[in-house]
N, C-alpha and C positions, 0 to 999 in steps of 0.2 A: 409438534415437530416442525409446521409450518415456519413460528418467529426464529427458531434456532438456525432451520436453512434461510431463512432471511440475515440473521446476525451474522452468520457463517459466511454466508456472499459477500454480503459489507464490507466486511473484515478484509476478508480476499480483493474485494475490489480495490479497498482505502491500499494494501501494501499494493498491491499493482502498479495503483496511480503513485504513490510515495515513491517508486523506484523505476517508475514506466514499465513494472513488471515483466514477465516474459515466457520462455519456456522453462519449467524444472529442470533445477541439476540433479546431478545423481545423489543418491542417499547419503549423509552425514550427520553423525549422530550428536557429536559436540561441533561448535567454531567458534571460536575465539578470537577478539583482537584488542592488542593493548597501542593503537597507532603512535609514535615518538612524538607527532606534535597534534595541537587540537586547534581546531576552525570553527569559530563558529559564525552564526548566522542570525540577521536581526529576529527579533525577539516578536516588531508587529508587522503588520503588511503597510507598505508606503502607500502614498497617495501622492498625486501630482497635478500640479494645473496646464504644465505643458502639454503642446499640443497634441496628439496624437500621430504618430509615422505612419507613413501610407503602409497599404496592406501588399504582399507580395513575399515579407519572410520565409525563408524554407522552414517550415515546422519540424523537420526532422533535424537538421541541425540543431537547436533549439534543445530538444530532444537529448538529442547525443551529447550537446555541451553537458548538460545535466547530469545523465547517466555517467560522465567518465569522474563528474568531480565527486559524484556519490562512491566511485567505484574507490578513488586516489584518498576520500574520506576513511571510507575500510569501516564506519558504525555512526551510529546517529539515534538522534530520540525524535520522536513526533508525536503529536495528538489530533486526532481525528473526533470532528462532530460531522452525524449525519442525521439528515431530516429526511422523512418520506412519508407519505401514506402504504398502510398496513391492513390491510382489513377494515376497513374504513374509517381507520383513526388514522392521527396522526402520532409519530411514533419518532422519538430523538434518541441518536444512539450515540453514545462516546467511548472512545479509547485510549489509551495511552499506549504506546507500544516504543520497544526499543529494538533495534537490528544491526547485524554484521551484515559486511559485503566478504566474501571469501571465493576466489577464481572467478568474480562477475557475480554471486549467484547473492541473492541475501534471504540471511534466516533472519527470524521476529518473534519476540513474546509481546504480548499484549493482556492486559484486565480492560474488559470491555463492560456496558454497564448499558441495558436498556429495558424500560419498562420497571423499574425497580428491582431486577434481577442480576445478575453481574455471569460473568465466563471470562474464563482464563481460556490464552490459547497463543499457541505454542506452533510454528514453522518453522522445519527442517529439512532442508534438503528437498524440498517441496511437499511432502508428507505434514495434514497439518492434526496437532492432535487439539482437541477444546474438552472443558472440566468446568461443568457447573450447567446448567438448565434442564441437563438431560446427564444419563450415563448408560453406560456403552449398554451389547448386548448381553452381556454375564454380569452386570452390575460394577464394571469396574470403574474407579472415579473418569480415566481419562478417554475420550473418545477418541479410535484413528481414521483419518479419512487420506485415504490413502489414492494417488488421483485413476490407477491401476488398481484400485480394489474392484470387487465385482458387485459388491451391494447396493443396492438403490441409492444410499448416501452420497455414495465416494462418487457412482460413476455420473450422477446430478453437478457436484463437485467439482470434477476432472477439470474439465476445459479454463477454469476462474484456476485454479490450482496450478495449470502446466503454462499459466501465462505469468507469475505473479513471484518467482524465484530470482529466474536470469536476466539479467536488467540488461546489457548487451545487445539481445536478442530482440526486444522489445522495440527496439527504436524502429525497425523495420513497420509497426504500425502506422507510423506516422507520417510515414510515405507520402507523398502528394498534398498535407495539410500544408494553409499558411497561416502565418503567425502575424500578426501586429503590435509592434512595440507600441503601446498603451502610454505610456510614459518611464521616468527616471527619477528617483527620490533616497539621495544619501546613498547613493551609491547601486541601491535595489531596482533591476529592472523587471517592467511587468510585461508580460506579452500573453497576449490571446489567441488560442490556437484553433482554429475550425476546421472542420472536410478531416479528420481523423476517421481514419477507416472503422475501425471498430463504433464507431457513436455520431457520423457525419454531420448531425445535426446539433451537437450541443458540444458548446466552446469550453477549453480549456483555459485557467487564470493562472499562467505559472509566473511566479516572482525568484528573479534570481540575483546572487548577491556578485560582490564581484571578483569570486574563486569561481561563478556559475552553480554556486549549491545554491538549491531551494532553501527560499524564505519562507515559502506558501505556497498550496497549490489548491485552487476549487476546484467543482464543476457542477453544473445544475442542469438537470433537465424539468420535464414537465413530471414527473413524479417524486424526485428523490434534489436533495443536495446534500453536496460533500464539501467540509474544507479538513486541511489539513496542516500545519504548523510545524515547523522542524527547531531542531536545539541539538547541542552537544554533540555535536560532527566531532569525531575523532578517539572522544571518549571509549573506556575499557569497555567491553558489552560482550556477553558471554550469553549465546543459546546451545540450551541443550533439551535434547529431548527427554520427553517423562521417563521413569523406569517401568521396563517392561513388562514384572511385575502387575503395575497399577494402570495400564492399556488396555482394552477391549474392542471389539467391531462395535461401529453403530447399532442400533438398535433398527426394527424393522420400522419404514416410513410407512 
């Protein structure tokens, strides 16, 4: 049960950061968007020789620029590689995940793949359900973790869960962090953002293009790293949650 609530965090954490995550919206069972025009975004992370800008950026700005161009995007695709130690190995996780943004809030399917094992999974509405390493408590393919449920799962869950929907809301974390523009390359800026309340001590690599949608986003601490990669801003992208049918409670931890 242990690597599943590690996947399951991940997961959680990577759309977080992917959207500067936030408070849950309310429950929504399909969202849908076919946005009129499409954006996209460079494909690798720039590099640059110039110099470095002094440090003093408002990080929340930063922030907010991000979130409104994700919001004004309305869907997008990403890929997340993450490293960490595990149980005393070392343990590489990947995803591919794709999302709508619908009133601020964004839903995501994702196939994630670690250890030679794979999991589907599935956020709605902040509700997230996963299919595959594990299955529920009646044997049903889909798991729900629901951030309001009362099971050891869900309410381990909750707090990664009711941050990681409303991208809006989110930006209030960033409060008091500054940023340093790193450099500029083809147009992609990079800034690094430190004193983030949530994590004070490990810096943020967000690259943005110049609509302010993410190119890229790391982070590294002394146990885990995350990057993450974005593509096809605008594109049709359709979540829906599993049929209820094929839903069960977690399983006892």
């Amino acid at each position: 049960m242990k690597p599943v609530l590690m996947c399951a965090t991940v997961l959680v954490a990577a759309v977080s950061l992917a959207g500067c995550g936030g408070t849950a919206a309310p429950a929504v069972a399909t969202a849908t968007t076919t946005p009129a025009a499409s954006t996209s975004a460079a494909s690798t992370a720039p590099t640059t020789n110039a110099p470095p800008a002094a440090d003093g950026i408002d990080g929340t700005g930063i922030a907010a620029k991000m979130v409104m161009a994700l919001v004004k995007a309305g869907s997008g695709r990403y890929d997340m590689v993450s490293s960490g130690a595990a149980g005393g190995q070392q343990v590489t996780m990947t995803a591919k995940s794709e999302f709508v943004v619908v009133n601020g809030a964004m839903d995501s399917k994702a196939t994630m793949s670690v250890a030679g094992g794979s999991m589907e999974v599935v956020s709605v509405g902040g509700v997230m359900y996963m299919k595959g390493l594990i299955k529920s408590k009646d044997g049903k393919p889909w798991v729900k973790i629901d951030p309001n449920g009362t099971d050891e799962f869900s309410k381990r869950m909750a707090p990664q869960l009711k941050s990681a929907a409303d991208l809006r809301s989110q930006v209030e974390v960033y409060e008091g962090s500054k940023a340093t523009l790193i450099g500029t390359d083809a147009g992609v800026r990079h800034y690094r953002l430190t004193g983030v309340s949530s994590a004070p001590a490990q810096p943020f690599d967000i690259y943005l293009d110049a609509s302010d949608l993410p190119v890229k986003v790391t982070t590294k601490s002394d146990s885990m790293e995350m990057t993450i990669t974005y593509s096809g801003f605008g594109d049709a992208v359709t979540v829906t949650a599993p049929p209820a049918a094929q839903v069960g409670p977690p399983p006892a931890m």
